[in-house]
N, C-alpha and C positions, 0 to 999 in steps of 0.2 A: 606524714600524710595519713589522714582517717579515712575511714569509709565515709564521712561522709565527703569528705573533700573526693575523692575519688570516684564520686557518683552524680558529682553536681553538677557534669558539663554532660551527660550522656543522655538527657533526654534533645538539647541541641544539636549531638552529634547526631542519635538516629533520626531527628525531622530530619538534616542535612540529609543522609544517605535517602531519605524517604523521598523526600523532590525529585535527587539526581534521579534515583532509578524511574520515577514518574514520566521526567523531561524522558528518558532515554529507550523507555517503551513508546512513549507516544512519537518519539520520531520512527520509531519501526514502525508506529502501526500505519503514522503516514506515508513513511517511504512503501510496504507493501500495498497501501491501499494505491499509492500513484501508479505502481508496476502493475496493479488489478485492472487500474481504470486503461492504463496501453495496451494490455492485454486483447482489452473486451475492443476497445479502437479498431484494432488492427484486424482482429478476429470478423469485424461489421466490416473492413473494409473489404477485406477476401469473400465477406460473402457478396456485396456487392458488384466488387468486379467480377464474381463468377457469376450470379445471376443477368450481369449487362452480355456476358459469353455465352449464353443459355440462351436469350433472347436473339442476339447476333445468327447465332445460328437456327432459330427457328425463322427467322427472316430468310435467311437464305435458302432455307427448306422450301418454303413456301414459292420463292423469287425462281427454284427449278421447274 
């Protein structure tokens, strides 16, 4: 086996590894951006429901 024979498959071989690791960031970067996007969700929902309790109770401030 020569050097060249032992050189001839390795530019296939790093696009291969060049893909995988491409595919397997961009599912991290969508898996983190989906946990970002539940995040901020829930974060809008808490505030919500405290500002409806903030209200509630100015109502009833008022209803004394």
């Amino acid at each position: 086996m020569g050097m060249k024979d032992q050189f001839q498959d390795k530019p296939e071989q790093l696009a291969g590894k060049a893909k995988q690791a491409m595919g397997s960031a961009k599912d991290e970067a969508s898996e983190r951006a989906g946990k970002l996007k539940d995040r901020s969700k829930k974060s809008d929902q808490s505030k919500s429901s405290q500002q409806q309790r903030d209200v509630e109770r100015l109502d009833m401030d008022y209803d004394q």
